[in-house]
C-alpha positions in Angstrom: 155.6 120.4 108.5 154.2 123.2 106.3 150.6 124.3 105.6 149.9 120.9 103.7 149.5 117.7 105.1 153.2 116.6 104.2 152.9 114.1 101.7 150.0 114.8 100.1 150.9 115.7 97.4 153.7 115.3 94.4 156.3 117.9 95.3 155.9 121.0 92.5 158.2 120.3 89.1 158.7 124.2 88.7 162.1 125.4 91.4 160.2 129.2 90.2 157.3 129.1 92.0 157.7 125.9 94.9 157.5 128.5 97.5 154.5 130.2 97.0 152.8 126.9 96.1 154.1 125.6 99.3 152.3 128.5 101.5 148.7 128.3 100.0 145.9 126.8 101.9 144.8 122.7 101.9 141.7 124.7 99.9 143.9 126.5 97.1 147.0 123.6 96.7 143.8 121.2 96.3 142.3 123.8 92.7 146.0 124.3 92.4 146.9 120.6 91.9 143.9 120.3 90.1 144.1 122.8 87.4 147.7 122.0 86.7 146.7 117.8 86.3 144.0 119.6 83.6 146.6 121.7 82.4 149.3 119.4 81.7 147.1 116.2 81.0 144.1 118.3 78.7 147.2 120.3 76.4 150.6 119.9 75.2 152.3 121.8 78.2 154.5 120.4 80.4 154.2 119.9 83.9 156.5 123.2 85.2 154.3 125.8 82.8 151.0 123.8 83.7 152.3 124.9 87.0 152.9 128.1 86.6 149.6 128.7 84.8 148.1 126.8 87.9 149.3 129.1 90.2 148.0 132.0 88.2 144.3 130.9 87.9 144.8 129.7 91.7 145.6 133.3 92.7 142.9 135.0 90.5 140.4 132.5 91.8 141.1 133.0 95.3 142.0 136.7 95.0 145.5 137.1 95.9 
């Protein structure tokens, strides 16, 4: 089992950046999934660059 509870949550849409997303913290996949559901839901962008943009503002955030 990873870092996250397994099942949790949906497994990430982008192949790019799965593995990165896969070694944050329960803290930082939790604003992670969260800012990519505003992302994608709130805008036209789809669900891989919501991602991506996600994981960008995750690792700013939590200063990585």
């Amino acid at each position: 089992m990873d870092r996250v509870e397994q099942g949790k949550w949906a497994p990430v849409a982008n192949e790019r950046i799965r593995a990165q997303v896969e070694l944050l913290t329960p803290v930082e996949r939790e604003y992670f999934e969260e800012r990519a559901g505003i992302l994608e839901y709130g805008s036209t962008i789809e669900r891989t660059a919501a991602e991506a943009l996600a994981l960008q503002q995750t690792n700013v955030t939590f200063k990585k």
